[in-house]
Steps between C-alpha positions, in 0.01 A plus 500: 500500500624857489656683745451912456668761674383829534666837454096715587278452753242577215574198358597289787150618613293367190715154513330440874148565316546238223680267741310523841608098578885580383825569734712775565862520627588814627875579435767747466527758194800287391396141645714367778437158603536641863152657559218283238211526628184264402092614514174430327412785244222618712711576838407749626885616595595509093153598355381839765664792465586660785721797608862333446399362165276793302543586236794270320594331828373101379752525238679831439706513761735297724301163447347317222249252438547183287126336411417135335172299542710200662722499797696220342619801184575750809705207612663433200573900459636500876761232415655716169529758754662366775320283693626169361253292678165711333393582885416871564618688835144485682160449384227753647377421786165689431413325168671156555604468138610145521208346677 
Protein backbone atom coordinates (compact mmCIF):
# COMPACT_ATOMS: atom_id res chain seq x y z
CA UNK A 1 0.00 0.00 0.00
CA UNK A 2 1.24 3.57 -0.11
CA UNK A 3 2.80 5.40 2.34
CA UNK A 4 2.31 9.52 1.90
CA UNK A 5 3.99 12.13 3.64
CA UNK A 6 2.82 15.42 3.98
CA UNK A 7 4.48 18.79 3.52
CA UNK A 8 0.44 20.94 4.39
CA UNK A 9 -1.78 20.46 6.92
CA UNK A 10 -4.36 21.23 4.07
CA UNK A 11 -3.62 18.21 2.65
CA UNK A 12 -2.65 16.10 5.52
CA UNK A 13 -6.15 17.28 6.65
CA UNK A 14 -8.22 15.95 3.55
CA UNK A 15 -6.07 12.49 3.68
CA UNK A 16 -7.77 11.89 7.42
CA UNK A 17 -11.29 12.54 5.58
CA UNK A 18 -10.83 9.92 2.81
CA UNK A 19 -9.03 7.59 5.22
CA UNK A 20 -10.93 7.82 8.63
CA UNK A 21 -9.85 3.80 9.41
CA UNK A 22 -6.00 4.60 8.24
CA UNK A 23 -2.75 5.29 10.58
CA UNK A 24 -0.63 8.04 11.23
CA UNK A 25 2.99 8.24 12.50
CA UNK A 26 3.87 11.38 13.77
CA UNK A 27 7.62 12.17 13.12
CA UNK A 28 10.29 14.64 12.78
CA UNK A 29 10.56 17.22 9.72
CA UNK A 30 13.56 15.09 8.63
CA UNK A 31 12.52 11.50 10.08
CA UNK A 32 14.66 10.17 12.86
CA UNK A 33 14.03 6.75 13.89
CA UNK A 34 14.39 8.16 17.52
CA UNK A 35 10.91 9.73 18.11
CA UNK A 36 8.09 7.56 15.49
CA UNK A 37 5.20 7.82 16.77
CA UNK A 38 2.04 5.46 15.79
CA UNK A 39 -2.04 6.60 15.93
CA UNK A 40 -5.30 5.90 14.20
CA UNK A 41 -6.18 8.75 11.64
CA UNK A 42 -8.96 9.93 13.76
CA UNK A 43 -6.85 10.69 17.14
CA UNK A 44 -7.78 13.18 18.40
CA UNK A 45 -3.93 14.34 19.35
CA UNK A 46 -2.98 14.43 15.28
CA UNK A 47 -6.45 15.41 13.83
CA UNK A 48 -7.64 18.80 16.48
CA UNK A 49 -6.00 21.72 16.13
CA UNK A 50 -5.14 23.32 18.98
CA UNK A 51 -2.93 26.29 20.06
CA UNK A 52 0.69 24.62 19.52
CA UNK A 53 -0.32 23.24 16.17
CA UNK A 54 -2.56 26.17 14.19
CA UNK A 55 -2.13 27.03 11.55
CA UNK A 56 0.81 24.73 9.75
CA UNK A 57 1.75 23.04 13.03
CA UNK A 58 0.48 19.05 11.82
CA UNK A 59 3.00 19.30 9.20
CA UNK A 60 4.79 22.61 8.59
CA UNK A 61 6.85 22.74 11.20
CA UNK A 62 9.20 20.71 13.44
CA UNK A 63 7.21 17.34 12.91
CA UNK A 64 5.68 15.51 10.13
CA UNK A 65 3.17 13.03 9.51
CA UNK A 66 3.64 9.86 7.38
CA UNK A 67 -0.10 8.22 6.49
CA UNK A 68 -0.93 4.57 4.84
CA UNK A 69 -4.21 2.56 5.26
CA UNK A 70 -2.11 -0.44 6.88
CA UNK A 71 0.11 -0.45 9.85
CA UNK A 72 2.07 -3.25 8.27
CA UNK A 73 3.26 -0.24 5.11
CA UNK A 74 4.01 2.26 8.20
CA UNK A 75 6.06 -0.67 9.32
CA UNK A 76 7.69 -1.34 6.32
CA UNK A 77 8.42 2.66 5.91
CA UNK A 78 9.78 2.66 9.67
CA UNK A 79 12.39 -0.02 8.82
CA UNK A 80 13.94 2.14 5.51
CA UNK A 81 14.23 4.72 8.05
CA UNK A 82 15.85 3.38 10.80
CA UNK A 83 14.05 1.21 12.73
CA UNK A 84 15.31 -2.10 11.34
CA UNK A 85 12.84 -4.18 13.12
CA UNK A 86 9.49 -2.07 11.45
CA UNK A 87 8.42 -1.25 15.30
CA UNK A 88 7.58 2.46 15.94
CA UNK A 89 8.76 4.34 19.29
CA UNK A 90 5.20 4.19 21.11
CA UNK A 91 1.80 3.68 19.95
CA UNK A 92 -0.93 6.21 21.42
CA UNK A 93 -2.16 5.42 24.28
CA UNK A 94 -5.51 7.31 23.59
CA UNK A 95 -6.38 5.56 20.27
CA UNK A 96 -4.67 2.12 20.82
CA UNK A 97 -3.63 1.80 17.20
CA UNK A 98 -2.53 -1.75 17.41
CA UNK A 99 -5.45 -3.29 19.18
Amino acid sequence: MAVLKFQSDTEYYRWLADHPNGFVVNTTHSPQPRYMMLHRALCRHISEPHRETSPGGFTERRNTKICAEDIESLRAWAAQHGRPDGSFTHECSSCTPTR
